[in-house]
N, C-alpha and C positions, 0 to 999 in steps of 0.2 A: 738169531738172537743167541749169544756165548750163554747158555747158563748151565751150572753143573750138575743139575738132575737130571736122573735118565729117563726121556720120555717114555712115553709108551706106543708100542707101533700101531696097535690099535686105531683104525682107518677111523675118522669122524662119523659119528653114527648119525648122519641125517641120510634117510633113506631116499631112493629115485622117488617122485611120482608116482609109477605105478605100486611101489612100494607101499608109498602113505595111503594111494587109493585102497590097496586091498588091507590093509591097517584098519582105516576107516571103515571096511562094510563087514568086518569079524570082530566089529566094538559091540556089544549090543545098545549101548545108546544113540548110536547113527543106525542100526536095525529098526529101533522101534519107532524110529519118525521119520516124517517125508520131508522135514527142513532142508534147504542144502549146503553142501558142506560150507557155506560161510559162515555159520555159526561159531568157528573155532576162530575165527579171525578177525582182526579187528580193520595219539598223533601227532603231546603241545605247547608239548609244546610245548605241546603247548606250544602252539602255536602263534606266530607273531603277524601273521598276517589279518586284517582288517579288510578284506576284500569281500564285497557286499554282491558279487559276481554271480550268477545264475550256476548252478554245480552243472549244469553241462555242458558250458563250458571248459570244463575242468580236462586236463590232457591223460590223466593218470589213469587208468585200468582197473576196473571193478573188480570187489572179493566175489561179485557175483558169478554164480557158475551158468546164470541161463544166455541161450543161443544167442548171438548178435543177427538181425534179422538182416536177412542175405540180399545181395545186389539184386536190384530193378530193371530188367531187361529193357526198358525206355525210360530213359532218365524223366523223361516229359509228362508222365502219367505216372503220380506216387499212388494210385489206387488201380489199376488195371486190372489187375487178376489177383485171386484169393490162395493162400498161401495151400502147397500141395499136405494131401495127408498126412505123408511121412516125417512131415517136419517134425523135431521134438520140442515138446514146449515144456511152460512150468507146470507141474501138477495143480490141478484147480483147489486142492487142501489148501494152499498157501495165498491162494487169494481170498483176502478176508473183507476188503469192502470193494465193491464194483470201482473202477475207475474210467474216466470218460476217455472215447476214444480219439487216438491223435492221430494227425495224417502222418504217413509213411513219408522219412526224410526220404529226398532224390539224390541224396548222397551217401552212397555204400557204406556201412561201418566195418572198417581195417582190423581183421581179429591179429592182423600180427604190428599194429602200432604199438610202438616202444621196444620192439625187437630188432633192431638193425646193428645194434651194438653185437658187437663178434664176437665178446664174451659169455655170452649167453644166445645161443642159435636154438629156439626147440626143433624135434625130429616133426617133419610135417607129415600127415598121416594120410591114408591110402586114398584115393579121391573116388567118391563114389559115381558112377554113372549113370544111376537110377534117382539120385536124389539131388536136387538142383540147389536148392538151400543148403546143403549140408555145408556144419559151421567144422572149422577144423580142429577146435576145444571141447565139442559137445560132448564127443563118446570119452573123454579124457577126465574131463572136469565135471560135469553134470551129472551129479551121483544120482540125484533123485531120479534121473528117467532111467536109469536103473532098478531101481528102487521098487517102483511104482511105472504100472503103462501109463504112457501118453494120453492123452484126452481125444477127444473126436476134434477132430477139426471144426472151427465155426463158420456160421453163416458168413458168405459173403456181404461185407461193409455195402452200404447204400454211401453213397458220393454224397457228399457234406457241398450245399449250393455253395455255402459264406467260405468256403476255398478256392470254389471255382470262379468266384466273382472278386477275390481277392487279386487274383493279377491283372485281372480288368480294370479291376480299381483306380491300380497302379498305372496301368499305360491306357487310362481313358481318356477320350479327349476335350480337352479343357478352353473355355470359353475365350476368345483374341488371344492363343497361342500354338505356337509351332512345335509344342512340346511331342504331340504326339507322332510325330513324322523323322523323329531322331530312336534310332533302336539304342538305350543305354544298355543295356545286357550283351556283352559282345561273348563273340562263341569262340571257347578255347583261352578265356582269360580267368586267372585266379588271384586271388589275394591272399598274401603271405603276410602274419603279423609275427610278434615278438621278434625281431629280426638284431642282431646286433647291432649299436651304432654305428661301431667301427667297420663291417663287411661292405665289401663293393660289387659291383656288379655283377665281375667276372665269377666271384665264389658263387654267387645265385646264381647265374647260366651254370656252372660245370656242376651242381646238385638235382638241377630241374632238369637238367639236358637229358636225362637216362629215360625220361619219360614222352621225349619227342622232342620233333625239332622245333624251335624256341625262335619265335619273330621279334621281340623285345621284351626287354628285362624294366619297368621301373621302377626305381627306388625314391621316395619321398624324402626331401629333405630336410632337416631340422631346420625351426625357426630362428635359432639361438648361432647357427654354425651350417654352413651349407658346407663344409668337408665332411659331415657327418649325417647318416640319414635320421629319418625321425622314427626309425623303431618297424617302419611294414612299407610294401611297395606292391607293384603287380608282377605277375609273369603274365604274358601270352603266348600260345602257341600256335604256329601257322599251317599251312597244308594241309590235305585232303582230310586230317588222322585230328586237327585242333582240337574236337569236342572228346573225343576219346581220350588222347593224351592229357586233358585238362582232369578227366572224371579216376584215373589214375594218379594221380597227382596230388590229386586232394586223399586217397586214400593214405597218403601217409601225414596225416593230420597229427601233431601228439609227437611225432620223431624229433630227436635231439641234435641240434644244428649248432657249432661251434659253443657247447653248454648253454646253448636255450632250448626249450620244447616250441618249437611251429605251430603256427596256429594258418591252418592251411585250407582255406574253402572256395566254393566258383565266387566271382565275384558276382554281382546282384545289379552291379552299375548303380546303386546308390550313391557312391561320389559322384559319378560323374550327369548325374539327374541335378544333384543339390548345387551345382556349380554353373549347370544350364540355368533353373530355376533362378537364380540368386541372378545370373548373367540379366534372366531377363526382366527381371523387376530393377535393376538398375537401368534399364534401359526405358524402362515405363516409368522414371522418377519414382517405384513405390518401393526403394530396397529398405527402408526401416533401418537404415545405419544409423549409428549416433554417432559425429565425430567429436572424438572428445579434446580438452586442452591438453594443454605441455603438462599440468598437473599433473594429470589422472595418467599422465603416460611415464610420467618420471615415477609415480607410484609403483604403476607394474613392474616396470625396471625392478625401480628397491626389492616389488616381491619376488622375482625371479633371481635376484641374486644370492636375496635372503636364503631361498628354498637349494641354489647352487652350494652356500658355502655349508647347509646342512646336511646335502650329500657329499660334498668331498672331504669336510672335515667335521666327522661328528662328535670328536672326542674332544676337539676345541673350543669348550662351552664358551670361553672367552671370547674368540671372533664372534662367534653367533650373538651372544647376548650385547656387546658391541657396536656391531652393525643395526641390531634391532634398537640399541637407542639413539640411534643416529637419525630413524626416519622422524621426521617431523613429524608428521600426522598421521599415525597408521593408521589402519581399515581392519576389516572384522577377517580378512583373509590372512595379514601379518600376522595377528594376532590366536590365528588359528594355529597356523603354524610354528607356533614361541610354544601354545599348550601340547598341542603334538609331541613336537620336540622332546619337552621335558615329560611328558608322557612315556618319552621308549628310553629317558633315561633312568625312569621311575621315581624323578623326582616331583610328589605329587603338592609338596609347599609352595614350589615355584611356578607349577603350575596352575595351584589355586590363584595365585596373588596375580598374574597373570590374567585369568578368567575375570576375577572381582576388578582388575585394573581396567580393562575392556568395557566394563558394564559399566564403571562409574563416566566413562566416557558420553555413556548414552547408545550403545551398540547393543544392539538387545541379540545374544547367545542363538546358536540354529543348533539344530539334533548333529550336526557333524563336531560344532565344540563342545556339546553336553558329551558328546562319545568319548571324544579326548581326553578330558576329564576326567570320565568314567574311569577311561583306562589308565590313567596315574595313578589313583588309587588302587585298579587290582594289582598295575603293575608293584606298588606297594605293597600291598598284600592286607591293605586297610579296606577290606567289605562293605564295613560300616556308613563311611563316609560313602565310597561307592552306592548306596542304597540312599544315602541320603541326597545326591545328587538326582538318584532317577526318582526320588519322590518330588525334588522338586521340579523335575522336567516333566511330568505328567501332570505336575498345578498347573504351569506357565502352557498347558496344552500341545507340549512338543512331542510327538509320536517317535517312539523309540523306534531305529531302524533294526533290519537283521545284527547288522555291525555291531550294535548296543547289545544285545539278544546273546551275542556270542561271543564280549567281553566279560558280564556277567556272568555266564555259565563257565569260563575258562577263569576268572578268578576265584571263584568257590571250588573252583577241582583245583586250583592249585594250593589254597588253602586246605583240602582236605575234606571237602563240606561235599557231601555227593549228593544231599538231600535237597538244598537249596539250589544247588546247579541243576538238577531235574528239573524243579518248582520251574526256573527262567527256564528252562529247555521246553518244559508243555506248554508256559506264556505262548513262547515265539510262534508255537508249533499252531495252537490256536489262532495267532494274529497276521501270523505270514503264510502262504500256503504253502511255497516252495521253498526249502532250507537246504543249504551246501553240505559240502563236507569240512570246511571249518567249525560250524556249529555242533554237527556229528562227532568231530573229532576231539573237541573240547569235552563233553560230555561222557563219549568213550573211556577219554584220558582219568576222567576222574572217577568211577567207578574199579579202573584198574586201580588206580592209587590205591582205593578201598577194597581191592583184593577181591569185588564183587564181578567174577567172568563170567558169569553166566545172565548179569545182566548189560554186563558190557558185551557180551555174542549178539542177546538179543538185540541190542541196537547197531550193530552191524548189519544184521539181518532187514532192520526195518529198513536202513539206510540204503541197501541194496534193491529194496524192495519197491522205493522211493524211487530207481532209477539212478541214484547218485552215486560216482563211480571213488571208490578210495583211494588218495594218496597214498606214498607209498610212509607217509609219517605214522599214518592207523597202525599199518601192519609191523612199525616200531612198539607204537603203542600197547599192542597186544601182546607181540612179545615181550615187554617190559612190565605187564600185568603177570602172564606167567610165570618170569622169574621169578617175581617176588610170593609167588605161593606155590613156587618151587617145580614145576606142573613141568616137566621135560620134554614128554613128546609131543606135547600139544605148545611148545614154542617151536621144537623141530617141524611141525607141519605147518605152522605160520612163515616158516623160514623158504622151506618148500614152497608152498603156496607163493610168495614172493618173488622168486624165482619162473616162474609154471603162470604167470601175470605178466611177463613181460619186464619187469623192474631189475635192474644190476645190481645188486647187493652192494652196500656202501660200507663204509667205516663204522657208518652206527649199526650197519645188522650186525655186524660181526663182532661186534662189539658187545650187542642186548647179548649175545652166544657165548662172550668169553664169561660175562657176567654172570650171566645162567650157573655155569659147568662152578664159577670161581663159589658162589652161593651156596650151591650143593655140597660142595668141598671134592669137585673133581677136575683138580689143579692139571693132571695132565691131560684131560678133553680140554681144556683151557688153552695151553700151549699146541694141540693140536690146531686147533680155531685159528691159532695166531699164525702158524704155517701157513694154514692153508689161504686166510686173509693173502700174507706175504707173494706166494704164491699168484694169487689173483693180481699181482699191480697194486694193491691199495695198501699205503705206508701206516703206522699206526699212528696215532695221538697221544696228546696227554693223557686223556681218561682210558682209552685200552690198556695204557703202559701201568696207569695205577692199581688197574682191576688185576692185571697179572704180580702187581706189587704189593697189593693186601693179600690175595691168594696166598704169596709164600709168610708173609708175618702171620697169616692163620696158623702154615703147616710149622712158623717157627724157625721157618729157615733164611736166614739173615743173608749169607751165601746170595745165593740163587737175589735173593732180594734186591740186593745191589747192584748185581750182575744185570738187573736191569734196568737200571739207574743209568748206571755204562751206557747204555744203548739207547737210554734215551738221551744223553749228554750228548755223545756218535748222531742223531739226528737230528743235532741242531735244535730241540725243542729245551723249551724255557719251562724250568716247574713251577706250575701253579700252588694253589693253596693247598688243593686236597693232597697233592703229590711231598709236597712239604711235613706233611703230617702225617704220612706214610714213613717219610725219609726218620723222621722224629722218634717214632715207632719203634722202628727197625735198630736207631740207636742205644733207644731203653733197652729195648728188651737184650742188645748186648751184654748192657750193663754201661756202656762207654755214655756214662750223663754229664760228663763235659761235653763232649763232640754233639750231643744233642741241644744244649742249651747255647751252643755257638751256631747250630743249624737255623734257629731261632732271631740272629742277631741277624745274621746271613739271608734270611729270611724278608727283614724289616728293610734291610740296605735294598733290597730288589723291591722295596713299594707294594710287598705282600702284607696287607693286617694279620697279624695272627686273630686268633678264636681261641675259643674257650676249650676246643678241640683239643688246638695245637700242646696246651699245657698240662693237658689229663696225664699222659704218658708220664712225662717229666715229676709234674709233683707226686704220683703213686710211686715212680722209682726212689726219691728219693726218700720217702716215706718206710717202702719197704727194705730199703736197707739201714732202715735209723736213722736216718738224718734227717732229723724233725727240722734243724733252724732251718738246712736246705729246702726243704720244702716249702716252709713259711716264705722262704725269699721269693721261693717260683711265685706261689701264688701273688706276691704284692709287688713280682714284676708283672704280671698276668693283669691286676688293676690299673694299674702303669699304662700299659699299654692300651685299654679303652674297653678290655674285654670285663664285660658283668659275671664274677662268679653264677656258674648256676649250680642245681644240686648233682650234676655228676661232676662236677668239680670238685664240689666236698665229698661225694661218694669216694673218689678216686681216691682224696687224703685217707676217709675213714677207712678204706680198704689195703694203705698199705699201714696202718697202725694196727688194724687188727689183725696184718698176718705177722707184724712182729708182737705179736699178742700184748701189746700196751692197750686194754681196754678203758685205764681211764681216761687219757691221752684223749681215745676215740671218740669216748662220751661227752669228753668235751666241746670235740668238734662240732654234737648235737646245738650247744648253747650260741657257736659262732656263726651255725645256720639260722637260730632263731635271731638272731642280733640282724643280721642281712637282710631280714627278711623274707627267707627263703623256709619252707615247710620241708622234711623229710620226705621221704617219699617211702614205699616198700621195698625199693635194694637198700635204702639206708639201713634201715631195720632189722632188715633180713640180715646183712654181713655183720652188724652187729652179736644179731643170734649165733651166727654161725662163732664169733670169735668165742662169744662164751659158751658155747656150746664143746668147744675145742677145750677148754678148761673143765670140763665137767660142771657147770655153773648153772644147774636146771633153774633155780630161782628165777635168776636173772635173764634167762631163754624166756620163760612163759612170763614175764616182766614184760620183755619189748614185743613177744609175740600180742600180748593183752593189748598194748598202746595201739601196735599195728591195727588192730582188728577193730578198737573204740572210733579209731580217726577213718574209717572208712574205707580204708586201704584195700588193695585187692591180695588174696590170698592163695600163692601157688605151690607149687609141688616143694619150691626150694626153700619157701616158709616152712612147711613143716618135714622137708630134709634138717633142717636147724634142731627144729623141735625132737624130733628120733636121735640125732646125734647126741645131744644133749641127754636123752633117757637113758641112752644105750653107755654113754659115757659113764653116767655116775652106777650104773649097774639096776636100772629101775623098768626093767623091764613091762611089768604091769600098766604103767605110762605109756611106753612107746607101744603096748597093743590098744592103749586108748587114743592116741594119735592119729592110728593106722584107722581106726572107727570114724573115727573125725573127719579123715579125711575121706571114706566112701561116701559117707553122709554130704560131703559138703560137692560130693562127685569129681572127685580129682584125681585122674589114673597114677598107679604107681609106676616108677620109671624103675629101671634098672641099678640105681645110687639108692633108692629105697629099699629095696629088698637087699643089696648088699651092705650096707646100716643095719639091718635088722640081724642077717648073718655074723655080723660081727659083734653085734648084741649078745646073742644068743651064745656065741662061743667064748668070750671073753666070762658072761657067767655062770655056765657049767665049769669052767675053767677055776673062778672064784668058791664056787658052792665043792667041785671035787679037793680045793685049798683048804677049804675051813674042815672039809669030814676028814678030810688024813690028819688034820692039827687033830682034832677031836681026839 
């Protein structure tokens, strides 16, 4: 990136691992407790996914630091022998209620799944010969068996019967049938799901081949397109080595296959039991098939094509809604799908009208359309309504699913409501026993937003605790709570930690990191970030390019500002809104408010709305250089255009009127917010103080400080900076040390503009009083 300030060579301050570890145990708040270090760690999203899925499921990598418990010397007995002393376990502090115990998977859990990516190799550490369990994170990540000795080991598990009579279950033999004499569990066969459509064979043999020799590959084929499979297939492997090479194989469960994560396990022979089974009751005349008319089959048709041209063209409202009135007679499935739809477009009018269309049919609503619904509204940002649906899905006695549980809680954290999103988070937690990490992750999100991390740790912690392993969205999440309460090194070991899990750093970590350094106001840690991103292979975006483009309209440097503007024009990338208004910015503040008010026009011709944003810049420029009519015109091209005056829109006016110190001008601006409809707010107030304050106008200072104070406003440091200015202005010293009282009383620290007010107080009337003794 060409720009003309000189970095700083200063290497990026995020520390190794072992670095953060020894960070960590010289903090005294990781000394004084035996939590582990996931507490500093955290997704939503806000997240957009609706998948009602079991979190174990889930391919992504735990913030947890405790052992993965170590391969089973015989795949065929998950209970054999009791785990050796030395193993390290969690400290029994952290276990707060007893939990029932589960049989030991027979499939080894891979401490290095999601590590195959060559960009990130961790160093594998010394292998011990003494300890057969040992996990290769444990001495790395596990502070607390540090911390604190290990527990004794426990009693050897007693063999749970309803386990061992579970496979019996399964292949016992069943009354005039052949079923028991066919083995559906074949040795050396596994099942491979998320698969891309588009891959063939040969790319699965030369993946799977490094793990043995390979007797057939199959891939199942879509219903819709036999050129394409339908998403998962089998491998089997032959020769002497099939059950081993198979139990390898599956170790890399969770790894990244042409941009999908694999979903890699033995296969169970479940298909091929359900295919016997069905074979054979067709054969007994009892298969239970319904066949249906040409109707009900031209239906499906319609819904499959409906559901085809909502994945290939979403932005096409026009086809979709289209084709949906084409069907004659929809069903409660079409119709699912139309509220869906406008659900993720967040249009939640069309949606309603949609749902109510449905119903007046005589289609009585399931918990999957009451969800939909649900989520137009958050997607709206309309709560209300939202609540009003689940009160009426709880008359009509429809049980709300996880899915519902975790739209709720993610549309009150994106509104900003952390306390209602708990409320739905302890419902679900109560109703469901088992909750994801999308539920987890929504509710994280929103306690960052409130700047509350230490209640956002603590649900990390539980979530961990839970067994439920983190996407790598949380650990955006957290560091995006950090930013925003400025907290540096504790995004830096979120970042770490990220890394030290398995996860590649993407465009958004590096991005929560340019944001961080641009917040703080340490624009060249900023630019280093973006180096070093560059460096990795990952190109930037819009939102990177902007965060480094506010950065410099902080430092004021227009320059450099542009300069990457350049480079994002150089990448092909197209400016969005926010970047618009960066651009807009960067004009004001040259002064050049043509070239900004054509950015604007420019703006519109690209199918960008402006905002209320976009004009703030504009009508204070023009404001502060006196050009009142120009500003009048910004603003009533600003209404024009569909944007609602709000009160920082008249702030901006009344703030550049009061630096060309026209206060009646300003005052009047008061009358054209009450006309609007719009109330003052405390900057109003406040810059108004401050103008007459700049006049020496005590009156008129403790005037709108009085109003301030009547209307309930809140009252800070820069409220009564106005007020001292104003004291000290007209030489009334006595005042400004009653101010100063006012404001311990009212507990409001003095900043450093305060006591330099007072200094200037103080010297301007000695200055005065040694004036009047020498007239004298």
């Amino acid at each position: 990136m060409a720009l003309n300030t000189k970095h700083s060579k200063n290497a990026l301050p995020v520390d190794s691992p072992r670095q953060i570890m020894e960070f960590s145990l010289s903090t005294p708040h990781y000394l004084n407790t035996t939590t582990p270090f996931s507490t500093l760690i955290h997704n939503q999203k806000h997240h957009s996914s609706f998948s009602s899925s079991s979190s174990s499921a889930t391919t992504s990598l735990s913030f947890s630091l405790k052992p993965t418990p170590p391969p089973l010397p015989n795949s065929e007995s998950p209970t054999s022998s009791s785990p050796p002393s030395n193993q390290i376990r969690r400290p029994k502090t952290l276990k707060t209620t007893p939990s029932p115990s589960k049989p030991t998977s027979k499939i080894p859990s891979n401490p290095f799944r999601n590590l195959i990516n060559p960009t990130h190799v961790p160093t594998p550490p010394i292998k011990s010969t003494t300890n057969t369990n040992y996990h290769p994170f444990t001495d790395k990540l596990w502070l607390t068996s540090k911390l604190s000795p290990p527990p004794p080991p426990p009693p050897p598990q007693k063999e749970n019967p309803e386990e061992n009579r579970k496979p019996i279950k399964d292949n016992a033999p069943q009354k005039n049938s052949d079923l028991p004499k066919i083995k559906f569990q074949q040795e050396g066969k596994i099942f491979v799901g998320n698969l891309p459509n588009w891959v063939k064979k040969n790319e699965v043999f030369d993946f799977f081949r490094q793990f043995g020799p390979i007797k057939n590959v199959i891939l199942i084929k879509g219903h819709d397109s036999t050129e394409r499979n339908a998403g998962f297939g089998f491998v089997i492997y032959g020769g002497s080595t099939a059950a081993k090479s198979a139990m390898k194989a599956v170790e890399f469960d969770g790894v990244e296959f042409h941009g999908r994560v694999l979903t890699v396990k033995l296969d169970d022979g479940r298909r091929l039991k359900e295919k016997t089974e069905e074979r054979t009751r067709w054969i007994e005349g009892n298969d239970g098939v319904e066949y249906r008319s040409n109707w009900h089959k031209e239906r499906d048709s319609s819904r499959k094509e409906l559901r085809k041209i909502m994945d290939t063209e979403p932005e096409n409202w026009q086809a979709v809604v289209g084709f949906f009135e084409r069907i004659k007679k929809p069903s409660r499935g079409e119709y699912g799908l139309m509220v869906k739809y406008y659900a993720r477009r967040g249009d939640m009018h069309r949606a309603r009208e949609t749902f109510e269309s449905m119903r007046a049919r005589g289609i009585e609503p399931t918990s999957h359309l009451y969800t939909s619904l649900i989520h137009a509204y958050a997607v709206g940002r309309d709560m209300e309504e939202a609540l009003s649906c689940v009160r009426k899905m709880k008359e009509e006695g429809i049980e709300m699913s996880l899915v519902t549980y975790s739209i709720m809680v993610g549309g009150f954290a994106k509104v900003g409501n952390a306390e209602a999103a708990d409320h739905w988070f302890k419902e679900a937690k109560e109703r469901h026993t088992a909750l994801n990490s999308i539920i987890y992750g929504n509710i994280i999100y929103a306690y960052c937003q409130t700047c509350n991390m230490n209640r956002a740790e603590a649900l990390v912690r539980d979530m961990e605790e839970a067994g439920i392993d983190a996407p790598i969205d949380i650990y955006h999440t957290m560091m995006d709570g950090y930013t925003m309460i400025g907290n540096e090194d504790k995004c830096l070991v979120v970042f770490e930690r990220l890394k030290e899990c398995g996860f590649t750093p993407s465009v958004i970590s590096y991005g929560c990191l340019i944001n961080l350094y641009i917040k703080i106001g340490k624009v060249s840690k900023a630019l280093e970030i973006s180096k070093l991103m560059e460096s990795a292979g990952i190109k930037h975006n819009v939102k990177t390019y902007s965060m480094l483009i506010n950065g410099f309209l902080k430092l004021k440097d227009w320059a450099n500002a542009f300069a990457v503007v350049e480079d994002l024009v150089k990448d092909g990338l197209k400016p969005d809104v926010v970047l618009y208004n960066n651009i807009i910015t960067a004009f004001c503040g040259m002064g050049n408010m043509n070239r900004a008010v054509r950015t604007v026009k420019e703006m519109q011709r690209e199918r960008h709305r402006p905002t209320s944003r976009t004009f703030m810049p504009i009508i204070h420029g023009f404001a502060r250089a006196g050009e009142m009519r120009r500003a009048l015109e910004i603003f009533d091209m600003m209404r024009m255009s569909g944007c609602i005056p709000t009160v920082h829109t008249f702030n901006a006016l009344v703030l550049g009127l009061v630096e060309k110190r026209q206060m009646e001008k300003a005052v009047e601006i008061l009358d054209e917010m009450t006309l609007a409809g719009i109330s003052p707010d405390e900057h109003t107030y406040t810059t108004i103080m401050h103008g007459y304050a700049s006049l020496g106008d005590t009156g008129k200072a403790f005037e709108y400080f009085t109003k301030l104070r009547n209307e309930g406003l809140e009252l800070d440091v820069y409220t009564y900076e106005a007020l001292l200015k104003a004291c000290c202005k007209a030489g009334r010293m006595q005042s400004a040390l009653a101010v100063t009282k006012e404001m311990s009383a009212q507990k409001i620290p003095r900043n450093t503009f305060v006591y330099n007010i007072l200094i200037d107080g103080y010297s301007l009337f000695k200055l005065f009083s040694m004036h009047q003794y020498t007239s004298n």
